[in-house]
C-alpha positions in Angstrom: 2.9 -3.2 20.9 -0.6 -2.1 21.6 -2.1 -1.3 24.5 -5.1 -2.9 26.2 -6.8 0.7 25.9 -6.1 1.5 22.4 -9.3 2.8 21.0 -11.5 0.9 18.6 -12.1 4.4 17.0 -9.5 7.0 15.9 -9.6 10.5 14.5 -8.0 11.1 11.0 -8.6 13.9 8.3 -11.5 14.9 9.8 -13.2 11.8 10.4 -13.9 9.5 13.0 -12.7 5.6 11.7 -13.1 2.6 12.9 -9.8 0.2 13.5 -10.0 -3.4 12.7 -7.7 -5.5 14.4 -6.6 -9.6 13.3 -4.0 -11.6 14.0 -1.4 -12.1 16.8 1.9 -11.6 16.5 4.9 -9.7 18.1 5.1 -7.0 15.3 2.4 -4.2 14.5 1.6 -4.0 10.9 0.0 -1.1 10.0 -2.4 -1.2 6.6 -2.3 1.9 4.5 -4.6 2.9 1.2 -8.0 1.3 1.5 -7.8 -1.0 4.0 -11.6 -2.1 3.6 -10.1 -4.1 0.5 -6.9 -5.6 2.1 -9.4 -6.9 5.0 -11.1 -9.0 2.4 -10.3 -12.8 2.9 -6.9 -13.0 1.2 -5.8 -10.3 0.5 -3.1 -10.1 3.0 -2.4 -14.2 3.7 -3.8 -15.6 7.1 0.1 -17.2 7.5 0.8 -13.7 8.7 -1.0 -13.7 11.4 1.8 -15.5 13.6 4.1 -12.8 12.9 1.8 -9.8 12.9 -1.0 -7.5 14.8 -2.6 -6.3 11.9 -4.2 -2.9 12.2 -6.8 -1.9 9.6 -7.6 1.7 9.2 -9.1 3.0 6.0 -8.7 7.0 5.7 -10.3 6.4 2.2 -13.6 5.0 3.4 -16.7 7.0 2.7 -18.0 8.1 6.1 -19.0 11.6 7.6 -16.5 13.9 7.9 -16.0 17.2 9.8 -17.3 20.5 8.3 -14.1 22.3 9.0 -11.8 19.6 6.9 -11.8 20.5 3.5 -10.0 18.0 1.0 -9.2 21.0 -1.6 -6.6 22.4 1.1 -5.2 19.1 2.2 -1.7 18.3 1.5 0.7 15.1 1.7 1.8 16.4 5.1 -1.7 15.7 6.1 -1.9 12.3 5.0 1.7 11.9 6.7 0.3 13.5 9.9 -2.9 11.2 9.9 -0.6 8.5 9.5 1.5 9.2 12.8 -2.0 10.5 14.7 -3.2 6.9 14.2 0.0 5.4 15.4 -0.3 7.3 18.3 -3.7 6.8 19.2 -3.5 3.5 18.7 -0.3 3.8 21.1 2.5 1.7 19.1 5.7 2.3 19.5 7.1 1.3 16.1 5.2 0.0 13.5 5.4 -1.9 10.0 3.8 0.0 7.1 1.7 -1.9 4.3 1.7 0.0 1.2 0.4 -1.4 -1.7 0.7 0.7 -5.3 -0.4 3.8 -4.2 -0.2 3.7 -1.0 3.4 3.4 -1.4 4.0 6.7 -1.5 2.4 7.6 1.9 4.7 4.7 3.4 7.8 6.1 1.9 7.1 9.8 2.9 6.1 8.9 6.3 9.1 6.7 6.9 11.3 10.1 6.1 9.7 12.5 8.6 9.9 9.7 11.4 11.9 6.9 10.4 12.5 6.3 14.2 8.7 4.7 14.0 9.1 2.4 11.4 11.0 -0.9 11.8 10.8 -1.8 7.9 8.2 -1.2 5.4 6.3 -4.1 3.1 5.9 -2.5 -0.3 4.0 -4.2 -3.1 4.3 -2.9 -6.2 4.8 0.8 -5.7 5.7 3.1 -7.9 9.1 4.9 -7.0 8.1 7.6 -9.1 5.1 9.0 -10.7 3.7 12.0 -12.8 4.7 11.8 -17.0 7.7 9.7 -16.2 5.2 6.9 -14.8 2.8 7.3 -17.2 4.8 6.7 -20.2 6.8 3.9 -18.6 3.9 1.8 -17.9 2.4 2.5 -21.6 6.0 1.6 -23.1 5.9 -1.2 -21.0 2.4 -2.2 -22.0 2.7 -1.7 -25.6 6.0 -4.2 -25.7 4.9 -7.1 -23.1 0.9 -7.4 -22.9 0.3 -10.0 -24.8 -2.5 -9.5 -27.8 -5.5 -10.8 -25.8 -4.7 -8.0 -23.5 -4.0 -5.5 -25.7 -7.8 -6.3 -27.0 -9.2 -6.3 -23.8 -8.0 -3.2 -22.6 -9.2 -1.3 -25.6 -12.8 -2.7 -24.9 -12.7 -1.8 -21.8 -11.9 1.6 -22.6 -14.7 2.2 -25.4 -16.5 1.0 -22.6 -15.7 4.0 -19.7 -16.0 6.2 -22.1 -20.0 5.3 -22.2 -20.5 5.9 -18.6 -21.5 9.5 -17.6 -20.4 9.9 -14.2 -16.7 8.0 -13.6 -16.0 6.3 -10.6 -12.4 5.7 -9.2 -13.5 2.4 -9.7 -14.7 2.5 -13.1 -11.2 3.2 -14.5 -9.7 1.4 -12.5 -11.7 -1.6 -13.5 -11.0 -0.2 -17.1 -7.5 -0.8 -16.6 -7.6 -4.4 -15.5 -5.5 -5.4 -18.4 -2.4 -3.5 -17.0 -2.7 -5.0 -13.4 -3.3 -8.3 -13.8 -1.8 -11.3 -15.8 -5.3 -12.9 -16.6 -7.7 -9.8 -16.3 -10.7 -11.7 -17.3 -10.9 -13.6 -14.8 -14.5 -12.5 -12.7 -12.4 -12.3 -9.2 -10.5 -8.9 -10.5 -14.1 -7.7 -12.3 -15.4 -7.8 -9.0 -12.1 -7.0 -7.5 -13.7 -3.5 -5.7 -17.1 -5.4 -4.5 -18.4 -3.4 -1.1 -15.5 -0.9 -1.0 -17.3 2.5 -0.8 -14.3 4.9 -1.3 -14.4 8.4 -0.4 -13.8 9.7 -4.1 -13.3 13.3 -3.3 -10.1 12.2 -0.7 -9.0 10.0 -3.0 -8.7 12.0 -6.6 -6.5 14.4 -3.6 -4.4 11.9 -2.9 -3.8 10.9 -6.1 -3.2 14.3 -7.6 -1.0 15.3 -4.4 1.8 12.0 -5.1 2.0 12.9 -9.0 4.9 15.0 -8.5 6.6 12.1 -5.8 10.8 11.2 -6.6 12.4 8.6 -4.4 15.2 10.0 -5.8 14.2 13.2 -4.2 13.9 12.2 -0.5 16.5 10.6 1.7 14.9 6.8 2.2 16.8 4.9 4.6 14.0 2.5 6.2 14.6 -1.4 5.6 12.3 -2.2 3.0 10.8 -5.6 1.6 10.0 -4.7 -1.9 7.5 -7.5 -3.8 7.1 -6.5 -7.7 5.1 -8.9 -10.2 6.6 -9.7 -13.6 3.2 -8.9 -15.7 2.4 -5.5 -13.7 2.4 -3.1 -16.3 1.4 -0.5 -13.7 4.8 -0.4 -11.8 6.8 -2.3 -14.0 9.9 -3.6 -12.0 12.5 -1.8 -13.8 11.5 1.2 -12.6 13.2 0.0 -9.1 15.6 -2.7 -10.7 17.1 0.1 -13.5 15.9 3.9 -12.8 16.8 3.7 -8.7 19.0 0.3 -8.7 21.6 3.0 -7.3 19.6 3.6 -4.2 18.8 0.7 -3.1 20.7 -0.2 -0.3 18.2 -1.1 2.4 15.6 -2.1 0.1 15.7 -5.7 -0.9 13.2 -6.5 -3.8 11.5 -9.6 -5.6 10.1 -9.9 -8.8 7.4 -12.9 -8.7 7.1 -14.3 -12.0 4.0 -15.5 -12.3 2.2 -12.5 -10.7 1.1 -8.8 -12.0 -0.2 -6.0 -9.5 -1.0 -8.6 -6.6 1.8 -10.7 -5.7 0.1 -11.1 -2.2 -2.7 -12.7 -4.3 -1.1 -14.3 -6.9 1.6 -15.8 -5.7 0.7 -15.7 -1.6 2.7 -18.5 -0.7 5.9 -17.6 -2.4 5.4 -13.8 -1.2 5.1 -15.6 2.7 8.2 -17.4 2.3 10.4 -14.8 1.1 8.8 -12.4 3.7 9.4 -14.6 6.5 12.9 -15.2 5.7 13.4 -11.4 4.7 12.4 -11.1 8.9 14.3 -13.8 10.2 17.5 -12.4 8.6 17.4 -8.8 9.8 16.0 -10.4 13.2 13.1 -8.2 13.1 11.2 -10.0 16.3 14.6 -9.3 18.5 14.1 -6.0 17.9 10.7 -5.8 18.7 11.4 -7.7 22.2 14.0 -4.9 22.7 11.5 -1.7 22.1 8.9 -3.5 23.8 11.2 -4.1 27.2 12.0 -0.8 26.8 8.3 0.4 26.6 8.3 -1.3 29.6 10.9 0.0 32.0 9.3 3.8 30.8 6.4 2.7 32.3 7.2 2.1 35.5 
């Protein structure tokens, strides 16, 4: 749990970031990836409040960073280490990770080098593995389930980004609405990246850091609430449910069928339900008590 003195400020990557705190409850979730979009109303249901203290920290944010951090050098051990400098600033014992897509990766990579942190990780539609393998997988899976008025779309959208002299992260990724979502025109996913100001140099690191990431190369043994959405051609869900199926033994997994890359969105109340009853079963909020009383007694 926090304490009454954590900072409302931490130090990460070079930078000094703000932390944004809501909700409540017994366990401490910890948001990863660009947490200045998950704080938007919604985007990670108000019904979890009761359950969680949700922590939002967003190493991707564009703000002032030192001179002596340079992103060129940076490698995933970095983003792992800025992920345990925050939980230790922010003085929690154990923590819940939040990775969505991306963000994914940094959860599963953290939860090797210190799985003693982590009392289960929420994924949401995160890749398992990435690089060429990905990349063909998701076209495949494009190509053979998007229906035509997607198919359509998506080419538009391209002729479009391909006008644009300077690309932004979120130019192609708006250019790509066709694979994440199951009705892309709609205008909330066109304005989708509103007032998120992303720190594009850190991000195209990230991104070109994870493209060599294999579960099936680390040893993953953190309980794991896996949500996957039926129309995401991004991380389509037989990536988990066929190409790791035989690793999956603390990993329980959902495919909502009426969602794409935003189950949490999409299909909120469904995603709540199954969440809750994913905690109830491994009696998550016992063991929270426990590592709290014993936070406690080290105390004194």
């Amino acid at each position: 749990m926090r304490s009454i003195s954590s900072p409302l400020f931490i130090e990460a990557l070079g930078k000094r970031l703000p932390v944004h705190v809501r909700g409540n409850g017994l366990l401490s979730l910890l948001v990863l990836g660009p947490a200045t979009l998950f704080e938007k109303p919604g985007f990670i249901p108000a019904a979890w409040d009761e359950q969680f203290t949700i922590y939002f920290v967003d190493f991707f944010a564009l703000s002032e960073r030192s001179s002596s951090c340079h992103y060129d050098c940076l490698q995933l051990e970095d983003f792992v280490g800025a992920v345990e400098s925050t939980r230790a600033q922010l003085q929690l014992d154990t923590v819940v990770l939040f990775g969505h897509s991306a963000a994914g990766v940094l959860a599963m990579e953290y939860s090797t080098r210190y799985p003693d942190r982590v009392l289960f990780n929420i994924l949401l539609c995160a890749s398992p593995i990435w690089g060429g393998y990905k990349n063909k997988l998701t076209t495949d899976f494009f190509q053979q389930n998007a229906s035509h008025r997607r198919h359509r779309l998506f080419m538009r959208d391209q002729r479009r980004l391909h006008k644009i002299d300077r690309v932004s992260f979120v130019h192609s990724y708006n250019a790509r609405r066709a694979y994440f979502y199951k009705y892309p025109r709609q205008m909330f996913w066109q304005n989708l990246w509103d007032h998120v100001v992303l720190d594009e140099p850190l991000v195209n690191r990230y991104f070109s850091l994870i493209q060599n990431f294999d579960f099936r190369a680390i040893a993953y043994h953190t309980q794991t609430f896996l949500a996957l959405g039926l129309y995401d051609a991004s991380c389509p869900f037989y990536m988990w449910t066929d190409d790791v199926a035989a690793m999956l033994e603390n990993i329980e997994y959902y495919v909502f069928p009426d969602s794409g890359h935003y189950p949490m969105l999409e299909e909120w109340q469904a995603l709540t339900i199954q969440l809750r009853a994913y905690i109830d079963r491994h009696d998550f909020q016992r063991c929270m008590l426990s590592v709290t009383d014993q936070s406690l007694l080290r105390a004194v």
